[in-house]
N, C-alpha and C positions, 0 to 999 in steps of 0.2 A: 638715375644712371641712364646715358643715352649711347646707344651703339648706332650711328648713323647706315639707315638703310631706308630702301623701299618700301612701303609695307602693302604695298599691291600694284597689279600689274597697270602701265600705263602713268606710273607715279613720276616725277623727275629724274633725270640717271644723272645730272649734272648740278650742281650744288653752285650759282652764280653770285653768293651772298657774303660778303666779304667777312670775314670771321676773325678773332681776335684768339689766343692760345695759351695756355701757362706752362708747355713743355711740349719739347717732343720724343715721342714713346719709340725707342729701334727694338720691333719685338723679332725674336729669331727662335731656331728651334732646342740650339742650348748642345752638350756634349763633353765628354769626361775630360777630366785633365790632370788623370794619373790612373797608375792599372790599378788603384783600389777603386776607382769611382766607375770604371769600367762596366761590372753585372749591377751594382745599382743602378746605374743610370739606364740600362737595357732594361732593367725589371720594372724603372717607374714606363718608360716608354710602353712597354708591352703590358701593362696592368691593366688585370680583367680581361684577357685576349685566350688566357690557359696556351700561351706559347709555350711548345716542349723546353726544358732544362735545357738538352742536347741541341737545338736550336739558338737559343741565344750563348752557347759558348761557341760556336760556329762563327755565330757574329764578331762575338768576341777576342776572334782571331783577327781579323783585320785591325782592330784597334790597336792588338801587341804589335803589329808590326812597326807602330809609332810610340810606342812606348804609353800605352794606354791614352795620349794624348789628340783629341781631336782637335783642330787647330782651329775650330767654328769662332769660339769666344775670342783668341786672340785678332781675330781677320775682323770679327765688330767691334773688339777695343778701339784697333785702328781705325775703320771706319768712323765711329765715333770721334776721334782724335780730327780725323781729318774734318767731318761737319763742324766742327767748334770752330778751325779754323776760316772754314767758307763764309760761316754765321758772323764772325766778327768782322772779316772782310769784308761785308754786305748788311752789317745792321743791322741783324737777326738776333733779337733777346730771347732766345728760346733754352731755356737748360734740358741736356739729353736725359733721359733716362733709359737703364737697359732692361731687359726682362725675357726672360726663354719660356718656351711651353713646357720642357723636360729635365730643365737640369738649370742650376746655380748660374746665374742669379735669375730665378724662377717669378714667372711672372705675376705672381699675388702677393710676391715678397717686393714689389719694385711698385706694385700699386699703392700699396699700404705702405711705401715711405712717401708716394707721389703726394698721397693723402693726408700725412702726414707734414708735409711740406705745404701744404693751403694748396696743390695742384688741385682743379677743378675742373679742365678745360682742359682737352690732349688731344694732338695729333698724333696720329701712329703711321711707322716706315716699316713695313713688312719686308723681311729680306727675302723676297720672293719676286720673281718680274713677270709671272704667268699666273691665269685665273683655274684652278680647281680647290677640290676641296682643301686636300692637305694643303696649299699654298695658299691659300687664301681665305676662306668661309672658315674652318677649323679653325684660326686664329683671330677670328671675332668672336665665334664661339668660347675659346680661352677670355678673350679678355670680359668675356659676363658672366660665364663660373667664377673667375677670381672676383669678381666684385660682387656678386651673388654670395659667394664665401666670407667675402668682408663685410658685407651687411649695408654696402654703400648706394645710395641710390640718386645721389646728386652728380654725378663725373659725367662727361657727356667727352667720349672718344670718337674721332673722325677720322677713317684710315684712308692715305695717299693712293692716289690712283692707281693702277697697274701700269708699269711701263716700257713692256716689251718689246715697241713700237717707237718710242723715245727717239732722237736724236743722239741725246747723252748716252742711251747705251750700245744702240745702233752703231755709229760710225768709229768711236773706239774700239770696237770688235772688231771691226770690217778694217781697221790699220792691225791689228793683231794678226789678223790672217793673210792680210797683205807683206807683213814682215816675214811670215812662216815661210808662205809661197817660194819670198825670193830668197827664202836659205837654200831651198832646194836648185841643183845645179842644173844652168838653161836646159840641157839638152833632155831633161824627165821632167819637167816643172810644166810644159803642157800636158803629157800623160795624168800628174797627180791626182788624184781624187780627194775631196774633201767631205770629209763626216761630221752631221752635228751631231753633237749627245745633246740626253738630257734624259731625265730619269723615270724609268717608265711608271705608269700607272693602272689600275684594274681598267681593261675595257669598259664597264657596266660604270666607272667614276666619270672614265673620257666622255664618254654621252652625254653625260650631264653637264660640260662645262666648256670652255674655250681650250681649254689647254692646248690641246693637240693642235690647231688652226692658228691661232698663236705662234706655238713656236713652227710653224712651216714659215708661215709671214715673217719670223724675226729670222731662221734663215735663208729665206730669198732677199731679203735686203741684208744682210750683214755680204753675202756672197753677190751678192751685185754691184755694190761698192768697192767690193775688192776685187772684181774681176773674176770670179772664181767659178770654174765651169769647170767637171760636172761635178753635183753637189749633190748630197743626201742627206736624208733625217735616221737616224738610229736612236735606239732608248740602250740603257746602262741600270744597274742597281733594281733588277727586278727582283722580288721575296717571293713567299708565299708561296701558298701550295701549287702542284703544277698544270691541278686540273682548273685552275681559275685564271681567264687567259687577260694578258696584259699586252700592253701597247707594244708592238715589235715592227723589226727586228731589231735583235740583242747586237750590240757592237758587238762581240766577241764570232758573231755567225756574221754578223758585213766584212769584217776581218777574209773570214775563212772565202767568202767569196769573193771579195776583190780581189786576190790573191788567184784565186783559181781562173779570173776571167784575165789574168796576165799584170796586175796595178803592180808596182814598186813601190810608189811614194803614196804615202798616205797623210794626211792633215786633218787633225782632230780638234772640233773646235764643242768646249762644253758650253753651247750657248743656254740650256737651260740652267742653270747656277749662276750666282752672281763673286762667289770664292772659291778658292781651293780648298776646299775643307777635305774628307774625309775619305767620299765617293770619289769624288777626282782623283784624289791621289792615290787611292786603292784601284778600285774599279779600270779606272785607264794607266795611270804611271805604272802603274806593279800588274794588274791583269791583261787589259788590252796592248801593252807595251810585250808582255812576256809574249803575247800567242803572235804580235806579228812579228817580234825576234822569232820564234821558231816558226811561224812560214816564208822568215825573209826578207818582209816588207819593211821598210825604214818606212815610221811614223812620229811625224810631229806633233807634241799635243800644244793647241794654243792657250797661252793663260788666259783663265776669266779677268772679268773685268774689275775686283777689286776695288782700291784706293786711286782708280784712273781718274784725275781732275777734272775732264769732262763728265763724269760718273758722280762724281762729288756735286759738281755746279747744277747737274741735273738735279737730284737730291732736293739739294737750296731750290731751285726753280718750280719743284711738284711743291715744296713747303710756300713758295709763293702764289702758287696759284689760288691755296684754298686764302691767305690774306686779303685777294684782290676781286672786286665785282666785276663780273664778266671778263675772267680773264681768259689769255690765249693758250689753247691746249697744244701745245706743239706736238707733230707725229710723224712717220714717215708711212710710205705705202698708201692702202686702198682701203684700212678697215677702219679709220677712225681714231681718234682720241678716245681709251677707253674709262669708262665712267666716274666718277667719284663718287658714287651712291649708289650702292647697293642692292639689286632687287631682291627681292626678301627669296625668291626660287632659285639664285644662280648654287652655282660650284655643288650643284648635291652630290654627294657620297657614295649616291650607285647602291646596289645591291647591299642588301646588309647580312654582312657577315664578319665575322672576324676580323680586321685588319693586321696585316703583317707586320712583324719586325722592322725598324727602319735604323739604319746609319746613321743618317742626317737628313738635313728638311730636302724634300720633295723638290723645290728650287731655291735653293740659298746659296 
């Protein structure tokens, strides 16, 4: 078994050797899809963590409001649906497979049919477009327990770049929030303010990883594209105890102050996820929408990026990169094309302690 990485510092970050593939792996973080699957699926996420009872039915309550239903699986069916098409479109013999860290269809259950099927050779598409633990290292870490578990030591997986920075995901956003702008009526639509989310993280994780610089980089260019002044970063979906401090400010306290310094119109754009799953629809449509109805403020939330064509062709593009020698990294900004290869120290974890409860993946 080969989980493509660095294995010391100074090693390649770019992998320019044209590669050949027997599938590709869409791993995500997985999610109930009915209110019995609801506390199971919270108790397999938080196992081993000794999270209060009274804490995960807390959770819990945001899932009833969708009728135990997170929408994760069905938004990468889709996804899925739509690669098959880009693939035959473009000559790509690649068969998908799916596989979650948390829940049905779980990822040592999706190995062991890959395995099963003579797969040997796997690309994997992390539904994630920013580099930390949880988005990132965590689920390479998955995919060598499950095969640790399986007892397999010939598969050699090779996980798609990160692409925060991308064109494909880049300037589809930046027409998202060009559309918003001009719902808003001329005479407030230069006042508007715009907020990115994205979902917070332990301080002591950010240190260790790109994330945070990431996504500031994905919103000055999604907002510079669109014209959009003046902009901001906000975090959403923070847990955990309160004496453990996480990435802020919480959209719900930018709310209260944009408000207070005189904003009307607000535009919300979740650039860190790449669907509407869970957080989105809770955390902003039902929370952040409730607090700026009761201060006033009319707020647009812009959709993520989804089944957006351009998002798809990306997709195909990062799966061509690793087929081709010395191929072209396309990027947008000042930081770079980021790597294909893994330095054995990125995304570390931070502090170790308990991790908290989660809704849904960190950025998915």
């Amino acid at each position: 078994m080969t989980i493509q990485g660095a294995s010391r510092p100074g090693a390649p970050l770019y992998d320019d050797a044209p590669r050949t593939y027997d599938a590709l792996l869409l791993l995500s973080f997985g999610g109930p899809e009915g209110m019995a699957e609801v506390m199971p699926f919270l108790e397999n996420v938080t196992r081993g963590r000794n999270i209060p009872r009274a804490r995960l039915e807390e959770v819990a309550e945001h899932y009833h409001h969708f009728g135990g239903v997170s929408p994760i699986n069905q938004q990468n069916h889709a996804l899925i649906a739509a690669l098959e098409q880009e693939f035959t479109a473009h000559g790509i013999a690649l068969p998908i497979y799916f596989g979650n860290r948390n829940w049905h269809p779980l990822l040592e259950d999706t190995i062991a049919q890959m395995r099963a099927d003579g797969i040997r050779s796997v690309l994997v598409f992390v539904t994630s477009a920013y580099s930390s633990y949880s988005g990132c290292r965590q689920y390479r870490e998955d995919v060598m327990r499950a095969l640790d578990a399986l007892g397999d030591s010939d598969m050699r997986f090779d996980k798609i770049r990160i692409f925060y920075n991308h064109p494909g995901f880049i300037e589809p956003m930046a027409k998202r929030l060009r559309d918003a702008l001009a719902s808003i009526p001329p005479d407030r639509r230069d006042s508007a303010e715009v907020v990115f989310t994205a979902h917070s993280i332990p301080v002591s994780m950010a240190r260790g990883c790109a994330y945070e610089r990431q996504l500031r980089e994905a919103s000055r260019l999604v907002a510079d594209l669109a014209g959009a002044k003046p902009w901001r970063l906000a975090w959403q979906s923070r847990s955990g105890p309160p004496q453990v401090p996480w990435l802020e400010p919480d959209i719900l306290d930018e709310l209260d102050r944009l408000h207070a310094s005189g904003i009307r119109d607000v535009v919300v754009v979740p650039i860190g996820f790449i669907s509407d799953h869970l957080e989105v629809l809770y955390d902003l449509d039902v929370e952040a929408h409730q607090r700026a109805q009761e201060l006033g403020v009319s707020m647009i939330r812009v959709p993520s990026i989804g089944t957006d064509p351009a998002f798809v062709a990306m997709i195909r593009e990062l799966i061509e990169e690793r087929l081709t020698e010395t191929p072209e990294r396309r990027f947008l900004g000042v930081l770079g094309p980021s790597h294909d290869v893994c330095p054995i120290n990125c995304c570390q974890l931070g502090e170790r302690r308990p991790a908290p409860p989660v809704l849904e993946p960190v950025t998915a």
